[in-house]
C-alpha positions as CSV (number, residue, x, y, z in Angstrom):
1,X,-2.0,-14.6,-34.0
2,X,1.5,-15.2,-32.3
3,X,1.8,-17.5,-29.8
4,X,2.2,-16.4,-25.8
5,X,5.4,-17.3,-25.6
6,X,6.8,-15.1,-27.3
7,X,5.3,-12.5,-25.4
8,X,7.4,-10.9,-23.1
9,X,7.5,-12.1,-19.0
10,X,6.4,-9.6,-16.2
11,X,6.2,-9.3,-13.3
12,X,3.5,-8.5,-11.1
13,X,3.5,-6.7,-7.7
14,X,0.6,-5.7,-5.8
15,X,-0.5,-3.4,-3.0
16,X,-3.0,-4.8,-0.9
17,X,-5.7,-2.7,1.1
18,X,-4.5,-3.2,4.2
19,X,-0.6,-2.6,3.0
20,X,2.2,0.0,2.8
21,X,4.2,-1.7,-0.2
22,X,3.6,-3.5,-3.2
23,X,4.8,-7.0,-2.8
24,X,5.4,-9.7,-6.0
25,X,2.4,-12.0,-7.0
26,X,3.7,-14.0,-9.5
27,X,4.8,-13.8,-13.5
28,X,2.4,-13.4,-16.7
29,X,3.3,-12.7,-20.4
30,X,1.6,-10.0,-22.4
31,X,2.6,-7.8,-25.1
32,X,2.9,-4.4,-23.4
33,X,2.4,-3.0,-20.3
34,X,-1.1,-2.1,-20.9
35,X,-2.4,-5.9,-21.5
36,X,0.1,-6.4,-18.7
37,X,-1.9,-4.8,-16.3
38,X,-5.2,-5.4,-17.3
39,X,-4.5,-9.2,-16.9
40,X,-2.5,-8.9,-13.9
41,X,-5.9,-7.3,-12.4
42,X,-7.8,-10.3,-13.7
43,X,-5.6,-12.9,-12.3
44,X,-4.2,-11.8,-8.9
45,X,-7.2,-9.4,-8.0
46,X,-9.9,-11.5,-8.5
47,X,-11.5,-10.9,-4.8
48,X,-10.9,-6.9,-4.9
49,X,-7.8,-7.5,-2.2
50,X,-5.6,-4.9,-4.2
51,X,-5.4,-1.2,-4.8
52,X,-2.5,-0.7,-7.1
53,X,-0.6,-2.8,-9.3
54,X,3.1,-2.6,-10.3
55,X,4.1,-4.7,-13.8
56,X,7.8,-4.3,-15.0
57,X,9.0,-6.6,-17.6
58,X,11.1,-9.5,-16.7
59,X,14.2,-8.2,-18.6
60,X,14.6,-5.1,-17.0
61,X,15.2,-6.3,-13.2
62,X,18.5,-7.0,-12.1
63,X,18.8,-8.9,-8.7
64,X,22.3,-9.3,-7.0
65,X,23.9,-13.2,-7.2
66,X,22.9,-15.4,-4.4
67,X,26.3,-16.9,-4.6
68,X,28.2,-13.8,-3.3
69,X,25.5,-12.8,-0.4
70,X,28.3,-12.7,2.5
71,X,30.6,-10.1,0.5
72,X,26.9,-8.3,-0.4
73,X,25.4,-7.9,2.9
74,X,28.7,-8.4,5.3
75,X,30.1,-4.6,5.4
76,X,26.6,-3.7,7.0
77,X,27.7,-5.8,10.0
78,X,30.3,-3.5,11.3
79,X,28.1,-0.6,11.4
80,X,26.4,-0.7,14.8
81,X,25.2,2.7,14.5
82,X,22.7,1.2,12.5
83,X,21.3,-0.8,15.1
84,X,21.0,0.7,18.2
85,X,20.8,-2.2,20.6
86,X,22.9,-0.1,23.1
87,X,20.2,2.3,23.7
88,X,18.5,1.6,27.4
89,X,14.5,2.7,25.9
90,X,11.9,3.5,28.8
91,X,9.2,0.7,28.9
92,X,6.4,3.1,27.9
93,X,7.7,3.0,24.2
94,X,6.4,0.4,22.4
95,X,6.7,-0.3,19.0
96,X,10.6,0.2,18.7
C-alpha cells in the first residue's frame, strides 16, 4: 500500500445548515475525489452541521500574492459608484 503522502492535498469546504456558502474546513490527502469526499464527511461532519461538501485538489487553486495586495485591491477605491455612502436611505429600511 503507498504511503499518505503521496496522496494528493485537498481541500475541503463546507456548507453548513444554517449557511448561504460553502466556507474552507481544513486540508486532507486522499487519492481521488471520491475518497476525498467521503473522508472529508467523516472528519469535518462528524455532528451533522453540513449539507454539502466542496473538495478540489490543492494543485488546482490559484490565490493572488499577498505581497502585491495594494496594486490588487487599490483600483476598486476610486470607484464610489460601488459604494453608495452618498445615498440619504429613509430610516424604515433596515438591512442596507
Amino acid at each position: 500500500m503507498s504511503s499518505t503522502n503521496s496522496w494528493p492535498l485537498w481541500e475541503v469546504f463546507i456548507r453548513s445548515k444554517r449557511g448561504l456558502n460553502h466556507k474552507h474546513v481544513g486540508s486532507l490527502h486522499a487519492t481521488d475525489a471520491e475518497m476525498a469526499i467521503e473522508n472529508a464527511r467523516d472528519v469535518y461532519t462528524r455532528r451533522q452541521e453540513g449539507i454539502s461538501i466542496w473538495v478540489v485538489e490543492s494543485v488546482n487553486i490559484s490565490a493572488s500574492d499577498p505581497k502585491i495586495m495594494d496594486a490588487m485591491f487599490d483600483p476598486a477605491a476610486d470607484k464610489i459608484y460601488r459604494h453608495p455612502t452618498f445615498y440619504d436611505l429613509p430610516d424604515a429600511l433596515k438591512h442596507m
